[in-house]
N, C-alpha and C positions, 0 to 999 in steps of 0.2 A: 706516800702520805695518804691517808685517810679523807674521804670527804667531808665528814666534819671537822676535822682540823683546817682544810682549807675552808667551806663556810665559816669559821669561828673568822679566819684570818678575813675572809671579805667585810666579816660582819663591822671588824675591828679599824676597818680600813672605813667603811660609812662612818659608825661610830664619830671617827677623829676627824671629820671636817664639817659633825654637827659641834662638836665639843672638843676639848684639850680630854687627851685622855687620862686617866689615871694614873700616877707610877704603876701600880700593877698592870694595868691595862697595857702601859705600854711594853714594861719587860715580858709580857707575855705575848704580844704581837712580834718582837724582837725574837724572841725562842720559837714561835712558831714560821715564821720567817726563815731562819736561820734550816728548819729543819726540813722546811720546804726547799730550799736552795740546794741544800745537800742530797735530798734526790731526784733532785731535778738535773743537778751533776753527775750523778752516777749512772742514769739514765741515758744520758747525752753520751755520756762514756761509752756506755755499752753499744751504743748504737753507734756511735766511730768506730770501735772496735772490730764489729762483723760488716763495717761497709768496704766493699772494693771497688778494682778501679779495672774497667775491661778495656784493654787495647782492643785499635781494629783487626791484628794477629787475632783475635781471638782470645788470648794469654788473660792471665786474670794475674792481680796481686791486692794482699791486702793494702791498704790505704795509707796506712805506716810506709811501707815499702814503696810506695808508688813514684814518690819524688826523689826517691836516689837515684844517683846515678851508676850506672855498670862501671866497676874497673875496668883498665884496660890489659 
């Protein structure tokens, strides 16, 4: 997301606790919300995804893998 997209969205957030905000106003803080969340999630994803977990062996696993257990 873009810094003006987020400014717009702070902007929108002061805006509504001088005033009720507009129907547009609001479904456009709703969409810009929405599309901040969604990479804010992808983000987080990504960074799960390359984090691991180092035993004191040394061993490394990705993080997925960390809390299974070994067959026997």
């Amino acid at each position: 997301m873009d810094r003006r997209s987020i400014d717009r969205i702070n902007a929108l957030a002061r805006l509504s606790r001088v005033r009720e905000l507009t129907p547009e106003e609001s479904e456009e803080r709703a969409e810009l919300r929405m599309k901040y969340l969604a990479g804010f999630r992808a983000q987080m994803r990504g960074q799960l995804e390359n984090t691991v977990v180092e035993y004191p062996d040394g061993t490394r696993k990705p993080l997925r893998e960390a809390g299974r257990k070994k067959p026997r």
